[in-house]
N, C-alpha and C positions, 0 to 999 in steps of 0.2 A: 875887180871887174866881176860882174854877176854875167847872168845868162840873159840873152836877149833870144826870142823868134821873130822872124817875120814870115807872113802867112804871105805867099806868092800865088798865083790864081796859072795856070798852063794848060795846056791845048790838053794835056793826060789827065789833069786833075789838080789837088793841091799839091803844094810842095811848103814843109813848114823848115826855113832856114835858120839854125841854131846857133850861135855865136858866143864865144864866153867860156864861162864854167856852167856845168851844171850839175848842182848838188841836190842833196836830200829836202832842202824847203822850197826846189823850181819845178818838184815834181807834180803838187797838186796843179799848179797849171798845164804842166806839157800832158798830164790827162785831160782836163777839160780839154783844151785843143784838140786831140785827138779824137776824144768823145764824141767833141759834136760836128766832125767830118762823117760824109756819108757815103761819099765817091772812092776814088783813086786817092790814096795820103803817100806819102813820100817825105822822109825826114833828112834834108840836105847838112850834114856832119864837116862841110869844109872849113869851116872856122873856128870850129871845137877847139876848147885848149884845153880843158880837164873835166873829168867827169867823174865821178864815184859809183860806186858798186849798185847800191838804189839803183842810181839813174841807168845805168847798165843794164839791169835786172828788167826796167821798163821798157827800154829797148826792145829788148829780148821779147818779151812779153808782146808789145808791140808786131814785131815782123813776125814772131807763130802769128797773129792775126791778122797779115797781108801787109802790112805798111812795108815799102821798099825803105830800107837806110842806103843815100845815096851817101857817095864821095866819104865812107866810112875808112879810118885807116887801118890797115893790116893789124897793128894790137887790138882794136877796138874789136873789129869784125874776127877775132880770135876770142876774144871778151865774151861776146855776145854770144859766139858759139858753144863757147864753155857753161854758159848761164841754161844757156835753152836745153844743153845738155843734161843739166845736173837737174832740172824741172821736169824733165820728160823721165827721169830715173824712177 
């Protein structure tokens, strides 16, 4: 299974829902996507089945510059925190 988005349109703003895996060759996309939002982004994590460190790393990267990670799970959003951490050092 690869990573699949679907780009959701909401009263807040976007919401991009992510499904799959998401590795080190689905991230030049999940930038473009992100890049060319200008509003509200919100990255909906409920379907996620595996994700690697990269992709973590952009996450991370991602919500220091406002993007809400919704429906994120307790490892991931411990993940995420450890990243942003170790980048703000």
């Amino acid at each position: 299974m690869s990573c699949r988005i679907d780009r959701v349109l909401t009263a807040d703003g976007v919401v991009l829902r992510m499904s799959g895996r998401i590795a080190a060759h689905d991230l030049d996309m999940l930038r473009g996507l992100l890049a060319q939002e200008t509003g509200i982004v919100a990255v909906d994590l409920t379907h996620l089945l595996l994700i690697d460190r990269d992709a973590v790393k952009l996450l991370a990267a991602a919500e220091a510059n406002g993007v809400a990670l919704r429906n994120c799970p307790a490892y991931l959003r411990e993940w995420v925190a450890r990243e942003r951490a170790q980048t703000n050092e």
